[in-house]
KEKE-3310 file (N, C-alpha, C; in steps of 0.2 Angstrom, whole numbers, plus 5000, padded with zeros to 4 digits):
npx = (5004:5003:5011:5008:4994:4985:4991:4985:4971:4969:4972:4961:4950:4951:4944:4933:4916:4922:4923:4930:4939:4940:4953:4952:4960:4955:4960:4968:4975:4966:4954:4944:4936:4930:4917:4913:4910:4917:4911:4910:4921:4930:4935:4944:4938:4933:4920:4911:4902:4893:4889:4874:4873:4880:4884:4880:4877:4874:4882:4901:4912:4931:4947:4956:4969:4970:4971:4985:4992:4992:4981:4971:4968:4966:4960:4957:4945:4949)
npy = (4994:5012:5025:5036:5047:5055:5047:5036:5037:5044:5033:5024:5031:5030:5015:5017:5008:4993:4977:4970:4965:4965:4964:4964:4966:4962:4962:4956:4940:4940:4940:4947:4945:4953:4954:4966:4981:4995:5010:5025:5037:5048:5065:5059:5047:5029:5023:5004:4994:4979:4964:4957:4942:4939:4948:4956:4970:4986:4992:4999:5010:5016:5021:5030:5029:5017:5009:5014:5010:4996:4992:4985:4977:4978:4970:4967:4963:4956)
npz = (5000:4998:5005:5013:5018:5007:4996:4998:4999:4986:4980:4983:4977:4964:4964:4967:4968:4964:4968:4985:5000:5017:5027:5046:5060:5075:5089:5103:5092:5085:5070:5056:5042:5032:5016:5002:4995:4988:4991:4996:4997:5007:5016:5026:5029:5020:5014:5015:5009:5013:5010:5012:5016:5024:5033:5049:5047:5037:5032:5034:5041:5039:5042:5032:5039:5045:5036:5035:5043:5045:5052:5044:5030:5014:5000:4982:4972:4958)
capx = (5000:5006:5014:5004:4985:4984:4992:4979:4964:4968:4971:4953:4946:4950:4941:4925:4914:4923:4923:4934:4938:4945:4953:4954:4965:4950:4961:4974:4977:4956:4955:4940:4935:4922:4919:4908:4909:4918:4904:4912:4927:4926:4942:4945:4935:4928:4910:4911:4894:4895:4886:4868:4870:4885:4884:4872:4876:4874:4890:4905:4918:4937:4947:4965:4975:4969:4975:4992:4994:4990:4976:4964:4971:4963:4962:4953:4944:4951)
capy = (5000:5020:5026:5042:5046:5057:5042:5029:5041:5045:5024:5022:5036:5026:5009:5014:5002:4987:4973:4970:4959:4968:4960:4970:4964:4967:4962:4949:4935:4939:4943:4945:4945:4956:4956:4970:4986:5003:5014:5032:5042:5055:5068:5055:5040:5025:5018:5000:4991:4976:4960:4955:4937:4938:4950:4959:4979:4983:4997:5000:5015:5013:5028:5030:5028:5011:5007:5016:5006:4989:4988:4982:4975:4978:4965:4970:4958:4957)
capz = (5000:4999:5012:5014:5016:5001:4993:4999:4997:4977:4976:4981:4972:4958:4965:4970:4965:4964:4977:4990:5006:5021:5033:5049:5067:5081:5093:5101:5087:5082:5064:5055:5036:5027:5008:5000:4986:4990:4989:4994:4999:5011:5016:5032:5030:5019:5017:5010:5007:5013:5006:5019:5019:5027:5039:5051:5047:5028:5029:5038:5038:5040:5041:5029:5046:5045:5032:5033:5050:5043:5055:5042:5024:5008:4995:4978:4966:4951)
cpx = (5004:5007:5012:4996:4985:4984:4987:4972:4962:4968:4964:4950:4944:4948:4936:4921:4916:4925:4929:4934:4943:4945:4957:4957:4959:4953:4965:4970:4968:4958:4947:4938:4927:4924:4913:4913:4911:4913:4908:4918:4926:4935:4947:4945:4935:4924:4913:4905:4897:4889:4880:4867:4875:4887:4879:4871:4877:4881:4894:4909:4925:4941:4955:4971:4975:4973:4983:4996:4994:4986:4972:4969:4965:4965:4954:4952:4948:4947)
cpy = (5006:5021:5034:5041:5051:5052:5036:5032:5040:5037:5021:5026:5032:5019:5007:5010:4995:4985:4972:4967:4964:4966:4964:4965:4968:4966:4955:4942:4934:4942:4943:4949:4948:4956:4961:4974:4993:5005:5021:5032:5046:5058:5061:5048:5038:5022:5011:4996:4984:4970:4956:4949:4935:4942:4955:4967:4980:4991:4999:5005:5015:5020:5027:5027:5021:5006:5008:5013:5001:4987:4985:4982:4974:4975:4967:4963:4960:4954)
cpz = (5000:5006:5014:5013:5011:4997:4990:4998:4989:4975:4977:4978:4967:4958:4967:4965:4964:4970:4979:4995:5010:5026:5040:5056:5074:5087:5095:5097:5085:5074:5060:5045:5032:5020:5005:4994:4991:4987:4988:4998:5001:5013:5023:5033:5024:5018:5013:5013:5008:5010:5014:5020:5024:5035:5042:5051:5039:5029:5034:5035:5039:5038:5034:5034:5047:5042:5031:5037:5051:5049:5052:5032:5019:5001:4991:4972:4962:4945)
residu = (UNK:UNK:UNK:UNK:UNK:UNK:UNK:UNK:UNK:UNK:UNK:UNK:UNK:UNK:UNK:UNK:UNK:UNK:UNK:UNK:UNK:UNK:UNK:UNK:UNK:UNK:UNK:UNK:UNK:UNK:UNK:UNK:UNK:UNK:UNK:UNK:UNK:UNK:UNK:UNK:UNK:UNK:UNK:UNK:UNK:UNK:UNK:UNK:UNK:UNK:UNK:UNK:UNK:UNK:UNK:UNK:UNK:UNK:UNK:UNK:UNK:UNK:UNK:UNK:UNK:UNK:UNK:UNK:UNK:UNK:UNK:UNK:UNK:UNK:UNK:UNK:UNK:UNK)
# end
């Protein structure tokens, strides 16, 4: 991943809409696995749409720092 949040923000810019699997660290050796659709980009945070058979909130936010701090790993369909 970029090693700046400018970096990481203009990298999603260009991914909204396509799916995604993110897999975030909630705590000791806990790991837990979402798959869903970046929806939007905000100066801070964000939003990915997640998929309703799988999970029980239909959208979660996630900020850039997350990402820049490998607390939550982003892996992109292809």
């Amino acid at each position: 991943m970029p090693t700046s949040l400018l970096k990481i923000k203009s990298k999603l810019d260009n991914c909204i809409g396509a799916g995604l699997t993110v897999t975030s660290h909630v705590g000791r050796k806990k790991v837990t696995k979402r798959h869903g659709i970046l929806r939007e980009t905000f100066p801070a945070v964000f939003i990915v749409e997640l998929s309703h058979e799988e999970n029980a909130v239909e959208r979660v936010s996630y900020s850039y720092t997350d990402v820049l701090t490998n607390n939550i790993i982003l892996d992109f369909d292809n």
